[in-house]
Backbone as CSV, one residue per row, in Angstrom:
resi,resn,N_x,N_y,N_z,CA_x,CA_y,CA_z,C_x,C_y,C_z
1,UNK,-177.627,-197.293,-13.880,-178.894,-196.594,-13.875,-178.803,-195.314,-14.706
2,UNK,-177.868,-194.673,-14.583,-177.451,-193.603,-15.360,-177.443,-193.635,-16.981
3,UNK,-176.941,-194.560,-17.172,-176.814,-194.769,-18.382,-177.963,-195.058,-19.076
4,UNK,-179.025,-195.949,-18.588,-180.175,-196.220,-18.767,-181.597,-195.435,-19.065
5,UNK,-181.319,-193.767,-17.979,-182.087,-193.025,-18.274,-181.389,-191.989,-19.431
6,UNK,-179.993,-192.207,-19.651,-179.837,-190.849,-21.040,-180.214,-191.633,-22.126
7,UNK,-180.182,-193.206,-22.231,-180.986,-193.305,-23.112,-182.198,-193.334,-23.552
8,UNK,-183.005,-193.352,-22.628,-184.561,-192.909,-22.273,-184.924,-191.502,-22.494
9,UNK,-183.742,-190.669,-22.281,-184.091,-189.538,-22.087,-183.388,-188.847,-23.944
10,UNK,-182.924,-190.013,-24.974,-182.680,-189.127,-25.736,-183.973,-189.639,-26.764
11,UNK,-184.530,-191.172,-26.218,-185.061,-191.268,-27.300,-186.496,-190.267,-27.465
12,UNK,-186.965,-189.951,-25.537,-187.938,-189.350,-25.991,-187.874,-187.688,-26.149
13,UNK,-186.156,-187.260,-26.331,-186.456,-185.920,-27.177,-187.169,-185.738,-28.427
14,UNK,-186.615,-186.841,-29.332,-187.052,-186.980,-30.641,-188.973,-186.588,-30.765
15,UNK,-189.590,-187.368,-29.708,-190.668,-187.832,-30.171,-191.393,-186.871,-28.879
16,UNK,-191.008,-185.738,-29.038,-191.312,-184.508,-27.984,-192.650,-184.137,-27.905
17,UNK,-193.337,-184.632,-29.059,-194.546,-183.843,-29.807,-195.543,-185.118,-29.995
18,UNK,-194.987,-185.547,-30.412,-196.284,-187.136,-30.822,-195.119,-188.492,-31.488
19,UNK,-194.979,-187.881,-31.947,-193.124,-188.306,-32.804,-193.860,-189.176,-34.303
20,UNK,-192.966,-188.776,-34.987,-193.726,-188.971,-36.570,-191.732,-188.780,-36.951
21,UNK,-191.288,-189.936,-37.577,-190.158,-189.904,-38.629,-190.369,-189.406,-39.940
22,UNK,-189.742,-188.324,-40.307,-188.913,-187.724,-41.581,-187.956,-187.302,-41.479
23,UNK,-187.009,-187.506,-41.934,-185.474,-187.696,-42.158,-185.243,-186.305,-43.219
24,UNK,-184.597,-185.603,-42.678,-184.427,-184.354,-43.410,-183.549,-184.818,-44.409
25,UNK,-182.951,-183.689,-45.623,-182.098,-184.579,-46.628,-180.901,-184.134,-45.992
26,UNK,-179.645,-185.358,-46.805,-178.253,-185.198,-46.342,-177.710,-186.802,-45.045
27,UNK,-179.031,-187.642,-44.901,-178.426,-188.659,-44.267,-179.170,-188.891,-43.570
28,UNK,-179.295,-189.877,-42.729,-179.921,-190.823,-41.375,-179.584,-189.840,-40.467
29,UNK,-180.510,-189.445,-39.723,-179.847,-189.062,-38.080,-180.526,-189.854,-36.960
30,UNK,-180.745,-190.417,-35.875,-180.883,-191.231,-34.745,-182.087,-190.544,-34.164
31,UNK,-183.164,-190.711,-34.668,-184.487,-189.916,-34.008,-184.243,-189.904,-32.305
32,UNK,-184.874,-188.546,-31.765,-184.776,-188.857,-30.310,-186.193,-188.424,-29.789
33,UNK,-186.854,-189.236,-29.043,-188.192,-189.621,-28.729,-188.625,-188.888,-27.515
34,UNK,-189.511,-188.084,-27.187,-189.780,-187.154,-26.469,-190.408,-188.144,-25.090
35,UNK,-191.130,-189.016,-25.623,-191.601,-190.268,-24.224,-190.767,-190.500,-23.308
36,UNK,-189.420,-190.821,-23.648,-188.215,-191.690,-23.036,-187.778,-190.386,-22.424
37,UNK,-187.966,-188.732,-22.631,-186.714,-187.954,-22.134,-187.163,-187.767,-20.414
38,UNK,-188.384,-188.174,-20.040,-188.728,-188.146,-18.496,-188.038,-189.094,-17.372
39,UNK,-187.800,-188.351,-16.330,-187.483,-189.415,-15.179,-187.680,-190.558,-15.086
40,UNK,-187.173,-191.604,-14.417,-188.119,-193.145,-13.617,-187.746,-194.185,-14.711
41,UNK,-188.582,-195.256,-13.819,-187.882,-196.635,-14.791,-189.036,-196.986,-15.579
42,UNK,-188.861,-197.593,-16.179,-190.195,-198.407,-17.197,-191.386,-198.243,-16.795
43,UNK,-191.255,-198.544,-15.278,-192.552,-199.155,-14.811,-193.130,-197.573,-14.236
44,UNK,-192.436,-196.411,-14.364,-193.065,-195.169,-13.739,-193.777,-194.486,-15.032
45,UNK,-193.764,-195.217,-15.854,-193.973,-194.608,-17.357,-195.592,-194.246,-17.158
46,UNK,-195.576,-192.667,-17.402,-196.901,-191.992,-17.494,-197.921,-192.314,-18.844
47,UNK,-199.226,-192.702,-18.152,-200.331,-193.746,-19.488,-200.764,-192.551,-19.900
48,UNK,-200.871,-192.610,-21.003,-201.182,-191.669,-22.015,-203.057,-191.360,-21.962
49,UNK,-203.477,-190.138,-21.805,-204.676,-189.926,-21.678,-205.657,-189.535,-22.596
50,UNK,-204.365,-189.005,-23.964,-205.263,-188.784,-25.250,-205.245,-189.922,-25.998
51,UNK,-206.065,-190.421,-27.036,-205.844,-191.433,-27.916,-205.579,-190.600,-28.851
52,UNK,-204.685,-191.671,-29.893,-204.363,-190.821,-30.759,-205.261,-190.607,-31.536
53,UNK,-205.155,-189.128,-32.211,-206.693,-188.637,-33.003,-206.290,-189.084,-34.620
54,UNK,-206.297,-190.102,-35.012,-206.222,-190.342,-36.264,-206.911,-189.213,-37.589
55,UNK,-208.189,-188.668,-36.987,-208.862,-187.749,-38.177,-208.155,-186.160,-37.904
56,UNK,-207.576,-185.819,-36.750,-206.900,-184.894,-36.489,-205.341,-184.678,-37.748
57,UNK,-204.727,-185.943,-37.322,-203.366,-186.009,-37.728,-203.782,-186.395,-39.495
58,UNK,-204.782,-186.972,-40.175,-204.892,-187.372,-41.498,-204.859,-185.860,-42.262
59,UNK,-205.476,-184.611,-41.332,-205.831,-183.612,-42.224,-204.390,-182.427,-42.447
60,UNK,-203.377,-183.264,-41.284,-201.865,-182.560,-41.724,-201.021,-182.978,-43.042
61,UNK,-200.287,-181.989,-43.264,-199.654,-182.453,-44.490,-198.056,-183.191,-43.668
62,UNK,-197.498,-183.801,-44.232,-196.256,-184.698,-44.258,-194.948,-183.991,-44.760
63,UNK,-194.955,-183.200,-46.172,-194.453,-182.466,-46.283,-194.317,-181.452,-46.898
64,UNK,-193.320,-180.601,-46.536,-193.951,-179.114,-47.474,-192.591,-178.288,-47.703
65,UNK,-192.819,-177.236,-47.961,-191.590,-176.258,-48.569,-191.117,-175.319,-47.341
66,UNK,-191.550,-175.383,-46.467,-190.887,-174.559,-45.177,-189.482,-174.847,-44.861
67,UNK,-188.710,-173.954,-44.036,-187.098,-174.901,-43.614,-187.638,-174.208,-42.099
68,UNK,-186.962,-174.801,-41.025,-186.841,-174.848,-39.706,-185.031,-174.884,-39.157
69,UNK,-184.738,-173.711,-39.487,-182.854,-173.549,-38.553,-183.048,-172.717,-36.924
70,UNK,-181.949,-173.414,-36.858,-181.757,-172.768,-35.569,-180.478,-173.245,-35.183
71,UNK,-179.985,-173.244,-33.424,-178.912,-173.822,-32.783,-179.312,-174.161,-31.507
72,UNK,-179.165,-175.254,-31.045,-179.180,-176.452,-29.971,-178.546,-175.881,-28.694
73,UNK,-178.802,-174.973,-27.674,-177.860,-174.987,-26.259,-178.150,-174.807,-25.527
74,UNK,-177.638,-175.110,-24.065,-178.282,-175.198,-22.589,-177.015,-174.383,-22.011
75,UNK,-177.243,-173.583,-21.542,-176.783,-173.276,-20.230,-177.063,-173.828,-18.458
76,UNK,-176.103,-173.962,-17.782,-175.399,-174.558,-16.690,-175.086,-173.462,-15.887
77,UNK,-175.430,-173.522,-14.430,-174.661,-172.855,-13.688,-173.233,-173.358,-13.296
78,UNK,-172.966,-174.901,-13.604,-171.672,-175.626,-13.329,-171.036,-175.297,-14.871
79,UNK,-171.642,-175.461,-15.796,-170.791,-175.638,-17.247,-170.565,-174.539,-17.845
80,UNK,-171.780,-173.770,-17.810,-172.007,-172.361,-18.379,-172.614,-172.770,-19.369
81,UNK,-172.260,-172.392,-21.083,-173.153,-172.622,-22.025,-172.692,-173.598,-22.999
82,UNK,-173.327,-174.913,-23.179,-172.524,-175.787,-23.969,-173.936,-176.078,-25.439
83,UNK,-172.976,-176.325,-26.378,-173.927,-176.157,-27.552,-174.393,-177.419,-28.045
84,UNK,-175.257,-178.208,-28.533,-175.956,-179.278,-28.358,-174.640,-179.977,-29.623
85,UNK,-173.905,-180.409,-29.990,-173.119,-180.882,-31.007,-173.391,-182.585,-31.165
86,UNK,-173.810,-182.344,-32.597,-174.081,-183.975,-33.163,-175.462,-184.265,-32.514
87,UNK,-176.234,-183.800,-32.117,-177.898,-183.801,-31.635,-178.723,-184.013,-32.313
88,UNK,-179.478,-184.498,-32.103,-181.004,-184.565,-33.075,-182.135,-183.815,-32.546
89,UNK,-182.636,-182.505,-33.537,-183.542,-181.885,-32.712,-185.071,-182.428,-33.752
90,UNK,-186.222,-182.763,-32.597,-187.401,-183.280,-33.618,-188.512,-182.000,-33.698
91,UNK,-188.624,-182.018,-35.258,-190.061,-181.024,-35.310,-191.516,-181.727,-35.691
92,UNK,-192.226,-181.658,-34.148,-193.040,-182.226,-34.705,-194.580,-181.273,-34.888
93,UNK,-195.586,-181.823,-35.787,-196.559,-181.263,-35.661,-197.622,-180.812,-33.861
94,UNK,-198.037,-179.713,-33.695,-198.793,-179.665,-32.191,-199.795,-179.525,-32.444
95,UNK,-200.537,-181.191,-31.605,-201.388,-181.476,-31.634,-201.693,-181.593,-30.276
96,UNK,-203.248,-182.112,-29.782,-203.646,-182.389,-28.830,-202.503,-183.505,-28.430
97,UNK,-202.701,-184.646,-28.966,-201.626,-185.678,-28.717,-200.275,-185.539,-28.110
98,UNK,-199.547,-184.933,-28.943,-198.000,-184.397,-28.924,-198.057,-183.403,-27.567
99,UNK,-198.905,-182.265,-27.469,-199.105,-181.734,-26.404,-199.038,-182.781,-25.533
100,UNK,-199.553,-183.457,-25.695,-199.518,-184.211,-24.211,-198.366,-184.972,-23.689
101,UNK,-197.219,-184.995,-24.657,-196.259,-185.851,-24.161,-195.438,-184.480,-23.744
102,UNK,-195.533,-183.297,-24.762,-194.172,-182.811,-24.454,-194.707,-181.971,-23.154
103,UNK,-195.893,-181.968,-22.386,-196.201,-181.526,-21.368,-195.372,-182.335,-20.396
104,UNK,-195.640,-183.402,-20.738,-194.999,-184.761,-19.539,-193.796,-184.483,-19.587
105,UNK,-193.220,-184.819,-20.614,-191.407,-184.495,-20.628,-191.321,-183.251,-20.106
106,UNK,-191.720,-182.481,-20.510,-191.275,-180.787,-19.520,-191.642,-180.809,-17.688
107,UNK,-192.099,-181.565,-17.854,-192.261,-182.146,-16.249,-191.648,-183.061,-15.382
108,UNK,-190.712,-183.571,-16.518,-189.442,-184.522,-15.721,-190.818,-186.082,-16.067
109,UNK,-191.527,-186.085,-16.993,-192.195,-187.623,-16.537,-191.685,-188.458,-18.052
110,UNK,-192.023,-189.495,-18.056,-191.685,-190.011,-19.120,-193.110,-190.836,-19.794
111,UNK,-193.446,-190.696,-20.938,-194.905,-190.878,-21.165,-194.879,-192.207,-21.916
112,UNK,-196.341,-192.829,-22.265,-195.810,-193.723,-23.006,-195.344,-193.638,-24.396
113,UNK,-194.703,-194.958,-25.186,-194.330,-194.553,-26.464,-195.398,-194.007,-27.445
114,UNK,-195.104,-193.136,-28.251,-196.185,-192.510,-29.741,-196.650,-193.692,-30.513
115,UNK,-198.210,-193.651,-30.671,-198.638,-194.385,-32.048,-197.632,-194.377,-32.858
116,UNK,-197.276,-195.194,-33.899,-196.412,-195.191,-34.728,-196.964,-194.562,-36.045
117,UNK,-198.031,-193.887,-36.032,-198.634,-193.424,-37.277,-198.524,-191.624,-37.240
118,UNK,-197.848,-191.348,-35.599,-198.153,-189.961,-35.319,-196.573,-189.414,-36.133
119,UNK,-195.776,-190.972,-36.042,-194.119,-190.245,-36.525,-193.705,-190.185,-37.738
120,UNK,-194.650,-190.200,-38.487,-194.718,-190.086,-40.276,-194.978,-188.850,-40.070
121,UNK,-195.546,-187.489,-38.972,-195.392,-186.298,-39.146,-194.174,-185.810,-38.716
122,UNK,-193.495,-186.080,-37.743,-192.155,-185.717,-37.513,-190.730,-185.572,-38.025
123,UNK,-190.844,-184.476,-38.106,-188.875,-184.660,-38.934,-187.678,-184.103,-38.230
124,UNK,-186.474,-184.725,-38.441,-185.546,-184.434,-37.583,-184.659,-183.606,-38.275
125,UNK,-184.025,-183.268,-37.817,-182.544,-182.768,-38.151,-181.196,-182.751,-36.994
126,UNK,-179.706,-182.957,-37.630,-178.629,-183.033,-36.602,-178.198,-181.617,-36.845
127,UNK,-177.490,-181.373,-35.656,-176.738,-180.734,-35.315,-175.642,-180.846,-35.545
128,UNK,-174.475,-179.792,-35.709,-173.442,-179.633,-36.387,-172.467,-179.177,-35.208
129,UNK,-171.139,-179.395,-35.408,-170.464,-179.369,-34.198,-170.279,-177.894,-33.396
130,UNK,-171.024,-176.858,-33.995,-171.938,-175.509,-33.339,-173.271,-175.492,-32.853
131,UNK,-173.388,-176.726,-33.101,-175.148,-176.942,-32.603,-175.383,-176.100,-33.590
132,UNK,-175.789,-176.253,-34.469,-176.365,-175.282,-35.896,-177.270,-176.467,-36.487
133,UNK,-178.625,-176.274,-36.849,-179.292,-177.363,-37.284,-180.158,-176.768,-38.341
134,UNK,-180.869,-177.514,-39.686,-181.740,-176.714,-40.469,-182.153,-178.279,-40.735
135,UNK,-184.078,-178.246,-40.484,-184.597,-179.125,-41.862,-185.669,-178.667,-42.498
136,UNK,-185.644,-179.061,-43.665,-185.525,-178.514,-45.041,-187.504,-179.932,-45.291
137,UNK,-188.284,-179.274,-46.168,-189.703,-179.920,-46.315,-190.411,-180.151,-45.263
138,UNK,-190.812,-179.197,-44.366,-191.669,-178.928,-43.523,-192.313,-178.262,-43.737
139,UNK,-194.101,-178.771,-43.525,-195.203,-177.985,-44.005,-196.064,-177.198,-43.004
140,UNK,-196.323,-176.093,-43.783,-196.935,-175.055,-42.825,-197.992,-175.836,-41.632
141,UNK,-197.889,-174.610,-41.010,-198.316,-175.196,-39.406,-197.563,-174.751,-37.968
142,UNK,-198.337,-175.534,-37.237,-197.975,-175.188,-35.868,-196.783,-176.596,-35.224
143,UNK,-195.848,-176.072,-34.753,-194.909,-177.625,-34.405,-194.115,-177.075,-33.243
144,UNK,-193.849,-178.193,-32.307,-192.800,-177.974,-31.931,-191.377,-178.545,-32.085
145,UNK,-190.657,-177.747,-31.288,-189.156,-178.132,-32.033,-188.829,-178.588,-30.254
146,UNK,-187.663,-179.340,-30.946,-187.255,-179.806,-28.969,-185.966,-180.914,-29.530
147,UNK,-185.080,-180.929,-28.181,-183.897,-181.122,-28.381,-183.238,-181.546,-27.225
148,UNK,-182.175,-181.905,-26.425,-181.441,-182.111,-25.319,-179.815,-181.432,-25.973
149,UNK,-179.141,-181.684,-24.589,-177.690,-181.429,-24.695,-177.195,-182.303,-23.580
150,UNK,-176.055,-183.316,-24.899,-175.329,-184.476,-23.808,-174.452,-183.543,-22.895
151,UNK,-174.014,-183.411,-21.312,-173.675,-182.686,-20.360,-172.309,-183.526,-20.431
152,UNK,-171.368,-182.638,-19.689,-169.823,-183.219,-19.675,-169.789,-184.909,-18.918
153,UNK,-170.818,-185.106,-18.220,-170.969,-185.813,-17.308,-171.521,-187.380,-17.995
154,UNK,-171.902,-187.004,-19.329,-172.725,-188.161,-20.132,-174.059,-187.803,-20.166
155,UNK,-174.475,-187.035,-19.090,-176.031,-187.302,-18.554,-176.604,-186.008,-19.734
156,UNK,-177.728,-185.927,-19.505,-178.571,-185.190,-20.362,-179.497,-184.029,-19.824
157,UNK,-179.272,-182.257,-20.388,-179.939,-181.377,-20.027,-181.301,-182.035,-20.133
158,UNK,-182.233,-180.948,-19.563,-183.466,-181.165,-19.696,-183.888,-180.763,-20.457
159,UNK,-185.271,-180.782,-21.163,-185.854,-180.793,-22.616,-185.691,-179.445,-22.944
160,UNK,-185.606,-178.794,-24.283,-185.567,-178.004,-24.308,-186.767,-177.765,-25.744
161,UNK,-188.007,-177.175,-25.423,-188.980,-177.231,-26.451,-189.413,-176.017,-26.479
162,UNK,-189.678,-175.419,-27.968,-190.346,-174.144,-28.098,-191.464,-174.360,-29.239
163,UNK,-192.437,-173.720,-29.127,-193.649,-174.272,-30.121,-193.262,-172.980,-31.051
164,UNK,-193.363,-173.050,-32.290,-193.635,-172.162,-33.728,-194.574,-172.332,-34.455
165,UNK,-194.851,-171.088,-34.928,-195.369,-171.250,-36.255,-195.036,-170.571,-37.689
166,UNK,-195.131,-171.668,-38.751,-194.697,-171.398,-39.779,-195.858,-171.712,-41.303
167,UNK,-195.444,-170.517,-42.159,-196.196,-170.567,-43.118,-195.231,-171.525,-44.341
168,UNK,-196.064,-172.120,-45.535,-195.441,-172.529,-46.647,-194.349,-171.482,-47.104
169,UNK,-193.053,-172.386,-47.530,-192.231,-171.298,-48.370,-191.250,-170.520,-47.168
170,UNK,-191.681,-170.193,-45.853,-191.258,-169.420,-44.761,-189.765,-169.912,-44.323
171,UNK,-188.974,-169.792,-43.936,-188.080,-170.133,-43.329,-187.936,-169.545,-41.712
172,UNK,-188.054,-170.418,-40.828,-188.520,-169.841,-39.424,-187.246,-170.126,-38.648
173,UNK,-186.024,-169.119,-37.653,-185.336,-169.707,-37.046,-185.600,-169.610,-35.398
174,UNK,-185.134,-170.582,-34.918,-185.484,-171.226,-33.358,-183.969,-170.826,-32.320
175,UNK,-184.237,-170.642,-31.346,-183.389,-169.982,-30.540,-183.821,-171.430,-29.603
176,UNK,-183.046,-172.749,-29.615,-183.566,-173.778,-28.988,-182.303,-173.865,-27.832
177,UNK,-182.600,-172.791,-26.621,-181.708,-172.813,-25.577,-182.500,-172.649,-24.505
178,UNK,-181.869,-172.769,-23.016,-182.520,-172.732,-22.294,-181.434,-172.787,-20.864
């Protein structure tokens, strides 16, 4: 059972926001899906109450000249502070939509999966064995960033999401701890 929800729970870090794939440059990283990071089994999966706003999400851009760095970590009263290493943190655009999942995930629920048209706005980036993360063609706007940390145990902190905003050209850094 355990095993079952960290993978639930990493795919829906990724997709924290609405979840939209872009692959920052420098390689593939393992999107992690903000739906899956909530409690419960399949069948507890929270129904989604917004539809997705297609004329909302058409008038965002995909990509742009912004960078998004930061570092990945959770603190523990058992562990103390461990740094998210080899992680995937997702930035996605905040929208009505995305709001609504990463509300759920910050609530321990697990929502259903994202339109697949919302994750052409989303881009990821990994983490480095400091939890140090940067991605690079992100366009101005409002997003959030969100992330987990695998625990000594296998299992997975809880979400860790902060909303920003960033202008074209800006380079914005994220303090993604908690």
């Amino acid at each position: 059972m355990r095993h079952r929800r960290t993978g639930w729970w990493l795919a829906l870090v990724g997709l924290v926001l609405s979840g939209c794939e872009m692959l920052p440059t420098g390689g593939p990283t393992q999107p992690v899906d903000i739906e899956e990071a909530g409690e419960g089994t399949p069948s507890g999966t929270v129904e989604r109450q917004v539809a997705f706003p297609a004329e909302e999400y058409a008038k965002l851009d995909k990509q742009g000249s912004a960078v998004v760095k930061g570092r990945l970590r959770y603190t523990s009263s058992a562990e103390g502070t461990l740094v998210g290493k080899n992680e995937t943190v997702s930035i996605a655009p905040a929208t009505r939509y995305s709001a609504e999942a990463a509300e759920a995930a910050l609530a321990g629920k697990r929502i259903e999966p994202a339109d697949p048209r919302a994750r052409e706005y989303t881009h990821y980036a990994k983490t480095n064995d400091n939890g140090y993360f940067e991605a690079t063609g992100i366009p101005a706007g409002v997003f959030y960033v969100a992330g987990s940390v695998r625990l000594p145990d296998g299992s997975r902190s809880p979400l860790i999401l902060k909303q920003i905003e960033i202008g074209a050209g800006q380079t914005r850094e994220v303090d993604l701890s908690r």
